[in-house]
C-alpha positions as CSV (number, residue, x, y, z in Angstrom):
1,X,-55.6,-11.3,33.3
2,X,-57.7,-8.3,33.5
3,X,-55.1,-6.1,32.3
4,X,-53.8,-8.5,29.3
5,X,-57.5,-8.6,27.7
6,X,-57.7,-4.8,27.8
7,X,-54.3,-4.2,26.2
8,X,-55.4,-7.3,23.8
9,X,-58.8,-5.6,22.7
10,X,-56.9,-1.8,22.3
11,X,-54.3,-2.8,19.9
12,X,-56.6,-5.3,18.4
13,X,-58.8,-1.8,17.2
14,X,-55.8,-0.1,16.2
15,X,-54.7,0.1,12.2
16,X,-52.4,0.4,10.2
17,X,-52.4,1.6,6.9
18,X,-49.4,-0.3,5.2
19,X,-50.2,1.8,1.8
20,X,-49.1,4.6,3.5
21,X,-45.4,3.4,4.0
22,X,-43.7,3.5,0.6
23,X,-40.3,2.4,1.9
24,X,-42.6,-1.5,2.7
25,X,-43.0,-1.5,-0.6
26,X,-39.7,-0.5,-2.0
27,X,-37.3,-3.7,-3.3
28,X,-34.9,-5.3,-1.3
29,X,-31.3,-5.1,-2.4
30,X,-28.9,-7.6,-2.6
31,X,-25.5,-6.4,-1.5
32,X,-24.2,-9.2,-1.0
33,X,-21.7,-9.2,-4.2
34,X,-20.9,-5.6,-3.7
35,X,-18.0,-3.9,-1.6
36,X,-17.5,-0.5,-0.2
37,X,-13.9,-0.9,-0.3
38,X,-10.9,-3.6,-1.5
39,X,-12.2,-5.7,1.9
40,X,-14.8,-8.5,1.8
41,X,-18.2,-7.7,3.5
42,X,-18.6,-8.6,6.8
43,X,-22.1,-8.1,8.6
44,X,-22.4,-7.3,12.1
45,X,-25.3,-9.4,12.8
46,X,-23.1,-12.8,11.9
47,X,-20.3,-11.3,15.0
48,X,-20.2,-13.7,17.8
49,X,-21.5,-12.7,21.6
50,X,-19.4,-12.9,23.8
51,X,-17.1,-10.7,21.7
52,X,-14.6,-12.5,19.7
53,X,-10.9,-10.7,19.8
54,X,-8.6,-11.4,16.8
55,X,-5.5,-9.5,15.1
56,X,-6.2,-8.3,11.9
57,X,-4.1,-8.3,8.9
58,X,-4.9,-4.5,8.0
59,X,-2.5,-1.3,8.1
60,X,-4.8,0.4,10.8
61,X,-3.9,4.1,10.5
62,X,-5.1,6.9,12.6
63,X,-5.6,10.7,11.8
64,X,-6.6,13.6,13.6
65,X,-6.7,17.1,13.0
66,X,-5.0,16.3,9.4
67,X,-2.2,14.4,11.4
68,X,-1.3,10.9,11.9
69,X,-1.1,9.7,15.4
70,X,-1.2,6.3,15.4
71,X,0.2,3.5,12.6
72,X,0.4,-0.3,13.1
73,X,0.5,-3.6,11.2
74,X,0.4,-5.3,14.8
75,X,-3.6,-4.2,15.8
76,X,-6.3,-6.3,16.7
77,X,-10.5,-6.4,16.3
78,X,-12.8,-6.9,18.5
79,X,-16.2,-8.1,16.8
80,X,-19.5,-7.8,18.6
81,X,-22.6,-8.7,17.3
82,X,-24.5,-5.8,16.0
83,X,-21.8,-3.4,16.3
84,X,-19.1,-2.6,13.9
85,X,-15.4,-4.2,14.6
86,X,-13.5,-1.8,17.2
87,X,-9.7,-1.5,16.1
88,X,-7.1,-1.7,18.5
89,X,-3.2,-0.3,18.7
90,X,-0.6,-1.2,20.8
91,X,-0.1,1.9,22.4
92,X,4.5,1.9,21.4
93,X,2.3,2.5,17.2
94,X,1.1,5.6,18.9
95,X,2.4,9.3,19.1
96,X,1.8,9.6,22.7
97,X,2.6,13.1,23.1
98,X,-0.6,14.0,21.4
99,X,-2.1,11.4,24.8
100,X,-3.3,13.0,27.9
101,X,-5.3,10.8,30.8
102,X,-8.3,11.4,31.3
103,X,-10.4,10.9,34.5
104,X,-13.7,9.5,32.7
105,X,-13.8,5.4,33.2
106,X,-16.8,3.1,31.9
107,X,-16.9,-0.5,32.5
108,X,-17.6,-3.5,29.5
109,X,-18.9,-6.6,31.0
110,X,-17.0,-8.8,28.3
111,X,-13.5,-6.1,28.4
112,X,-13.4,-5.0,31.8
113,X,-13.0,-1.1,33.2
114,X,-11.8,1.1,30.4
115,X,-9.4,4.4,30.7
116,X,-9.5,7.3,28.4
117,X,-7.1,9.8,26.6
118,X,-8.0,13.0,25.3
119,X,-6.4,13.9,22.0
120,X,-5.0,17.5,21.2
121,X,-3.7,17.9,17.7
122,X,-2.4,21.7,17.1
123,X,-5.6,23.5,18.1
124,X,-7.6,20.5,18.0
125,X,-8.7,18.8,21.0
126,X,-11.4,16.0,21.6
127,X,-11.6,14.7,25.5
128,X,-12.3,10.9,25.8
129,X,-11.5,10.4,22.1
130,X,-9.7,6.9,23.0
131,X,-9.9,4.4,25.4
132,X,-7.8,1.0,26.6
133,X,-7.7,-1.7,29.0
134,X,-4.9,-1.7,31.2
135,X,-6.2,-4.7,33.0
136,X,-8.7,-6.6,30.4
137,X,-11.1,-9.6,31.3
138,X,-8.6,-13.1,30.6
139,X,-10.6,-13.8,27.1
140,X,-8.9,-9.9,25.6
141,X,-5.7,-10.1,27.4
142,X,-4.2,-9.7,23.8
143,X,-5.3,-5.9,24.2
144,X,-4.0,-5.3,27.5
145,X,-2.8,-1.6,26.7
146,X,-3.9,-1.2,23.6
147,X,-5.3,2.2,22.4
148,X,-9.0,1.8,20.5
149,X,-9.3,3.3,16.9
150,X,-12.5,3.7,15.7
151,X,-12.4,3.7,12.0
152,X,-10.2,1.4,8.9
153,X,-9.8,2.0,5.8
């Protein structure tokens, strides 16, 4: 209790001048009838948790090093709150020639443990650029082998 009441009374004597943040004072904006692109808006804090898996009716397309690598009409999202969708391809949409393993793993509590591929494009070459599930968690079975892409269009 001690320690609560001498936290308490320190922050109680500390202020804050809110004149002296501008930005508190600057309007909100209302984006909500404005798009960055032909899609609707979507906002990552209305995403469910757990995760929600779901194919997506966009051309996903994937270039590196000024090359594309990966094309599909057959990809699905995965859409986590606070984080923006993650794109994924089934790997037969991908040039795998530009695909080497790598030996980095990470686990997802929702996904399961992930593999990664290092892209090399030309003289390009990123390690861990992509990763997939080649055994996925039963609720994102529909991914099982799929190659992430970060970014749509």
């Amino acid at each position: 209790m001690r320690l609560f009441q001498t936290l308490k009374s320190r922050s109680s004597s500390t202020r804050i001048n809110s004149s002296s943040f501008n930005y508190l004072k600057t309007p909100k904006r209302n984006y909500s009838n404005k798009k960055m692109s032909s899609h609707p808006i979507e906002s990552v804090w209305d995403y469910p948790r757990p995760p929600a898996c779901e194919p997506t009716p966009l051309k996903v397309q994937v270039v590196y090093n000024g090359e594309t690598i990966a094309e599909s009409e057959n990809a699905y999202r995965v859409l986590e709150t606070s984080h923006p969708p993650t794109y994924y391809i089934p790997i037969q949409d991908v040039r795998t020639e530009v695909l080497s393993d790598s030996s980095s793993s990470t686990y997802c509590e929702w996904k399961g443990a992930a593999s990664y591929y290092n892209v090399k494009v030309g003289d390009k070459s990123t390690p861990n650029a992509a990763w997939y599930y080649k055994n996925p968690n039963k609720r994102f079975e529909a991914i099982k082998d799929f190659m992430e892409a970060c970014y749509v269009d």
